[in-house]
C-alpha positions as CSV (number, residue, x, y, z in Angstrom):
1,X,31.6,-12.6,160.2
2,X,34.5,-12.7,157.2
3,X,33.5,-16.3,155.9
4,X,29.8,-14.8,155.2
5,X,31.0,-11.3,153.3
6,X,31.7,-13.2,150.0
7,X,28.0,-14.2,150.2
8,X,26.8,-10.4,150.8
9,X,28.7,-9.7,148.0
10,X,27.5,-12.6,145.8
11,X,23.8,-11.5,146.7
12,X,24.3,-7.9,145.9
13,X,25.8,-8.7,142.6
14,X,22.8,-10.7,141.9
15,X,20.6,-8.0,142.6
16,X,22.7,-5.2,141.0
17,X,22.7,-7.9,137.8
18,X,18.6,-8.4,138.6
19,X,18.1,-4.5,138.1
20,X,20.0,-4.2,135.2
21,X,17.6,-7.7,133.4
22,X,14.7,-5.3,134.5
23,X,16.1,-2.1,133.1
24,X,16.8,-4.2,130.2
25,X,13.7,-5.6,129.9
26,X,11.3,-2.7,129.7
27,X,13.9,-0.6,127.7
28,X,12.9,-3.5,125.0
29,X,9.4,-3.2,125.9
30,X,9.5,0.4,125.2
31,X,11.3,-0.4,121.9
32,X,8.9,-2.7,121.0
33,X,5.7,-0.2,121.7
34,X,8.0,1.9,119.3
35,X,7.8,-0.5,116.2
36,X,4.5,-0.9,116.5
37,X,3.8,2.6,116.9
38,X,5.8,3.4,114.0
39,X,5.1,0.3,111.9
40,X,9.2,0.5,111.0
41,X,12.2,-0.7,112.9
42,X,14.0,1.9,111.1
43,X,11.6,4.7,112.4
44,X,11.6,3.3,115.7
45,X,15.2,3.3,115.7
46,X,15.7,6.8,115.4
47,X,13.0,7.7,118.1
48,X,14.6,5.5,120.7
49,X,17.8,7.5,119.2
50,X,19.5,3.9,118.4
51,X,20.9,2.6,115.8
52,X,18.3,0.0,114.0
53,X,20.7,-3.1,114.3
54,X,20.6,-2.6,117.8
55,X,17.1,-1.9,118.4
56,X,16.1,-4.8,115.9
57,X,18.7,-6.9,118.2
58,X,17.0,-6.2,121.6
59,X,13.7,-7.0,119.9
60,X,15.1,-10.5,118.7
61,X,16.3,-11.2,122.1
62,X,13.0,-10.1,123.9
63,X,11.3,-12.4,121.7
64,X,13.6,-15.4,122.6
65,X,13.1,-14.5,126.4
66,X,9.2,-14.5,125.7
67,X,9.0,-17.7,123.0
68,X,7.1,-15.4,121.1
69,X,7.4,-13.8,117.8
70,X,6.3,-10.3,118.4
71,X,6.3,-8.8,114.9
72,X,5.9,-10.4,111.4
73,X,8.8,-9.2,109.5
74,X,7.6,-10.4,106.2
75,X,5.4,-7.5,105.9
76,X,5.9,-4.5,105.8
77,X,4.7,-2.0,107.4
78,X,5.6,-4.4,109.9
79,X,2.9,-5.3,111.9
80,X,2.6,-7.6,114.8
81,X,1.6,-11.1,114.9
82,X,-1.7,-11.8,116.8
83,X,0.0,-13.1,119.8
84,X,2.4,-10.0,119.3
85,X,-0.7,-8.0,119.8
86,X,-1.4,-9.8,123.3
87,X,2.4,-9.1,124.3
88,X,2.1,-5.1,123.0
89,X,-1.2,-4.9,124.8
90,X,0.8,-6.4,128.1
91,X,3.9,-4.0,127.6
92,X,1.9,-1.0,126.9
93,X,0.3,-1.4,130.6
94,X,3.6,-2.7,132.2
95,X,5.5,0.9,130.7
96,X,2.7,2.9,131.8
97,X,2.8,1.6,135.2
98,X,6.6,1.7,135.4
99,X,6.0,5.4,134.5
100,X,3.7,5.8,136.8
101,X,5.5,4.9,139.7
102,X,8.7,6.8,138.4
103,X,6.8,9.9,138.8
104,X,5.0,8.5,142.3
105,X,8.6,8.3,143.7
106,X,9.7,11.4,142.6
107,X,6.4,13.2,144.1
108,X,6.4,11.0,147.4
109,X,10.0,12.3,147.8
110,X,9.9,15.7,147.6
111,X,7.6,15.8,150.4
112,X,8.1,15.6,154.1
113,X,6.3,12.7,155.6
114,X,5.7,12.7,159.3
115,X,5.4,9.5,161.7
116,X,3.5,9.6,164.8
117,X,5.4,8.9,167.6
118,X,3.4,6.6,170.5
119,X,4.6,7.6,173.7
């Protein structure tokens, strides 16, 4: 049973680094709904109470994940690009859900479930 712990702990590093992509990944999806919201990374910035480098950052590197250039930065207010639009529309129902269950989980486990018990 030893030589097989180094793969338990191989696979729960992968899913502990998994979560964290995921966590990653809507925080920028959230920051993204932000910009557009605000039409500023500079006002989105100081919503999502980050500093704008690092917001703008987590945008840049969402777009390279998607191959897709979210917002035109050449205008300003910035507005997003019409296949930004798509990916807003897309991140808008993926946060909502994500909410959605949060608050599901929280309800589902403050109350007692019962099992039947066949006999």
């Amino acid at each position: 049973m030893k030589q097989n712990l180094p793969i338990y702990g191989y696979l729960l590093e992968k899913t502990l680094h998994h979560k964290s992509i995921n966590q990653m990944l809507l925080r920028q999806l959230q920051y993204a709904l932000a910009v557009e919201t605000h039409r500023s990374f500079t006002k989105a910035a100081d919503v999502c109470c980050v500093t704008q480098p690092t917001l703008s950052q987590q945008i840049r590197t969402l777009e390279e994940f998607l191959n897709i250039e979210i917002f035109d930065r050449s205008e300003i207010p910035i507005i997003p690009t019409e296949r930004g639009a798509l990916i807003l529309d897309k991140a808008r129902f993926i946060v909502e859900q994500a909410k959605e269950l949060e608050s599901f989980a929280k309800t589902i486990s403050k109350e007692k479930l019962y099992s039947k018990s066949f006999s």
